[in-house]
Structures are given as structure tokens and as C-alpha cells.
C-alpha positions in Angstrom: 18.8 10.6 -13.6 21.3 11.4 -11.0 19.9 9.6 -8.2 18.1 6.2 -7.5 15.0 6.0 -5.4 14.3 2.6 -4.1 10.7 2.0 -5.1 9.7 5.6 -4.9 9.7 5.7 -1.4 7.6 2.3 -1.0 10.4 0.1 0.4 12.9 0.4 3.0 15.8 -1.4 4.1 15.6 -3.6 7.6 18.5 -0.4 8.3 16.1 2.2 7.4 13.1 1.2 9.3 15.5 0.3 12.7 16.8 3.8 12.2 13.2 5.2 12.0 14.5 7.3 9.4 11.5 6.4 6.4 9.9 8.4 4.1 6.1 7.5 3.6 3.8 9.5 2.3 4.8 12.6 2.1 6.4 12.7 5.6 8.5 11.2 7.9 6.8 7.9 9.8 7.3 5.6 12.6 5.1 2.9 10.8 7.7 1.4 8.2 8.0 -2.5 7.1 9.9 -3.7 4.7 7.1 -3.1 1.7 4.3 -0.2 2.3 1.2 0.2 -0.6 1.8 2.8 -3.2 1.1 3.8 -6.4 3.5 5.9 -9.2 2.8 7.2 -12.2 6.0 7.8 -15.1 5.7 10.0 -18.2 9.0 9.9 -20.5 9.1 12.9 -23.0 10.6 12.5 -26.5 14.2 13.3 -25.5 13.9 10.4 -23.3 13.8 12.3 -19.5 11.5 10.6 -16.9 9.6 12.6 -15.2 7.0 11.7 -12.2 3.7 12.9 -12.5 1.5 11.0 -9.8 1.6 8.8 -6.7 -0.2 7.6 -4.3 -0.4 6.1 -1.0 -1.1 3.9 1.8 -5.1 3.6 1.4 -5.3 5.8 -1.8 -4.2 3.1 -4.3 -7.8 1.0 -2.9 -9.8 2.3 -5.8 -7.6 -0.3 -7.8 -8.7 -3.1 -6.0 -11.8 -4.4 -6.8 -12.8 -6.5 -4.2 -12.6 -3.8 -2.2 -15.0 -1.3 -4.2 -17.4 -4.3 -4.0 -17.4 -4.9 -0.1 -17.7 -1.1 0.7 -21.4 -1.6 -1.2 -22.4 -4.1 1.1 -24.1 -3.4 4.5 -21.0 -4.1 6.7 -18.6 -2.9 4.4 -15.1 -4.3 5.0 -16.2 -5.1 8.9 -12.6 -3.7 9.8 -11.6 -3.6 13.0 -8.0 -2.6 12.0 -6.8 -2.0 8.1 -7.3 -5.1 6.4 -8.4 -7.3 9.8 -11.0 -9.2 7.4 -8.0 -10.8 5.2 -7.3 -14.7 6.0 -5.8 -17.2 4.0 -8.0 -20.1 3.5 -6.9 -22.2 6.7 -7.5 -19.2 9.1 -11.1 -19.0 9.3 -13.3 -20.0 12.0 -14.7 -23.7 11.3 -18.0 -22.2 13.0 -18.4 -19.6 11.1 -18.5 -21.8 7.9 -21.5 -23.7 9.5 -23.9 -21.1 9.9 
């Protein structure tokens, strides 16, 4: 291959996302950190070339995650107020919601 993609257009540089000039998604966005969600797929043929047959991104890789097929059964669902608002680590929940 004649060129090098940095984590197929998943990852940027702190230069990249200060420039605004990222990739995502197939487009251009203003919403860049340092790692984004994706998924890629690779098929190499037998003369050895690479070729990309798949990816995708931002919420489209979810169906991966199982947690999250389980909590969209239940009533509430994920109970998001933004994308993944309902993630904590284990010392950031409320003490009183543990009580009730």
C-alpha cells in the first residue's frame, strides 16, 4: 500500500483536531478527540493485497456491545440524556441511589 491511514480514520493527532481538519465518518467534523468508535473490516486476496470491505461508525459498531443490546430491552432503555450519560466508574454513583 502506498499510503498509511492512522486507524482508518478513527484517531487523530492533538494537531489534527486543533486544526479542525478530521475525517469521521464519512465527512468532515467539528467533533474530534483523540480516539472516536469505529469499526473496519480487512479481506487480503491470495496475492497478498489488502483491501477494505466494511466499516463502521460512531454509534453503528453498538450491535457489538452486549450490554447495550440488553438495556435497549428494558423499559428505560439506556436512560440517556447524552450518548453514554449512564456510564460511571464504580466510585461515581450516587450513595442514595444505592439505598433505595
Amino acid at each position: 500500500m502506498g499510503f498509511i491511514v492512522r486507524d482508518r480514520f478513527v484517531s487523530f493527532t492533538e494537531e489534527q483536531i486543533a486544526s479542525g481538519e478530521t475525517g469521521y465518518n464519512y465527512g468532515a467534523t467539528n467533533y474530534a478527540a483523540v480516539d472516536l468508535p469505529g469499526t473496519s473490516v480487512f479481506a487480503k486476496d491470495e496475492a497478498g493485497e489488502v483491501f477494505h470491505t466494511y466499516s463502521c461508525y460512531a454509534r453503528g459498531g453498538e450491535v457489538l456491545l452486549g450490554a447495550f443490546t440488553f438495556l435497549d430491552l428494558t423499559p428505560k432503555g439506556r436512560n440517556e440524556t447524552s450518548i453514554m450519560s449512564w456510564v460511571r466508574l464504580h466510585n461515581e454513583y450516587d450513595d442514595r441511589a444505592c439505598r433505595s
